[in-house]
C-alpha positions in Angstrom: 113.4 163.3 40.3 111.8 161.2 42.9 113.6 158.3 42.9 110.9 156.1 44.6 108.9 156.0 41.7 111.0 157.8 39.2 108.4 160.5 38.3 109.6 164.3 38.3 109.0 166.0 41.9 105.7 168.4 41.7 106.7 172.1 40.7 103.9 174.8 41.5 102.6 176.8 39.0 103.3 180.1 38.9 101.3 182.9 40.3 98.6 184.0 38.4 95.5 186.6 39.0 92.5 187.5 37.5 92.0 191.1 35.9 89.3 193.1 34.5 89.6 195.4 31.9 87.4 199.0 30.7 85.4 197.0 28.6 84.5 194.7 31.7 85.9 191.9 30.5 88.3 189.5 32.9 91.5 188.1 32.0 94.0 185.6 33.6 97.5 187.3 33.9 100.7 186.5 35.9 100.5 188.5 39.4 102.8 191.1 38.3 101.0 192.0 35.4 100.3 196.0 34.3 97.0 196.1 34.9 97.3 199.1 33.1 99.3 198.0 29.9 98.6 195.9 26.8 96.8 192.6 29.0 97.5 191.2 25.3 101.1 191.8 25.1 102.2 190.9 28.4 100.8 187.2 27.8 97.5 187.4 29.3 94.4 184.8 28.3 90.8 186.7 27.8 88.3 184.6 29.6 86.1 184.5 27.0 88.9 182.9 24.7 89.8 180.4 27.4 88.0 176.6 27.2 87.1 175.9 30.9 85.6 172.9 31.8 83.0 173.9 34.3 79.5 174.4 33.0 78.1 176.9 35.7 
């Protein structure tokens, strides 16, 4: 804790990368991820699932 304004110290996130799938499809997945397994059942998000708050 940061004791000069009693807020919790910053912790990065962890590391994350994008992947594509056969279908062409991009996901976000931890950066040790089997790109070749089940993106689903290793905790990946599907892009197209995922609210983002750009509009580009």
């Amino acid at each position: 804790m940061d004791t000069d304004n009693n807020q919790e110290a910053h912790h990065p996130a962890r590391p994350l990368k994008v992947v594509e799938d056969n279908d062409g499809c991009s996901w976000i997945c931890d950066a040790n991820v089997d790109e070749a397994g089940d993106l689903t059942g290793q905790g990946c998000w599907r892009c197209k699932d995922v609210q983002f708050t750009r509009n580009d």
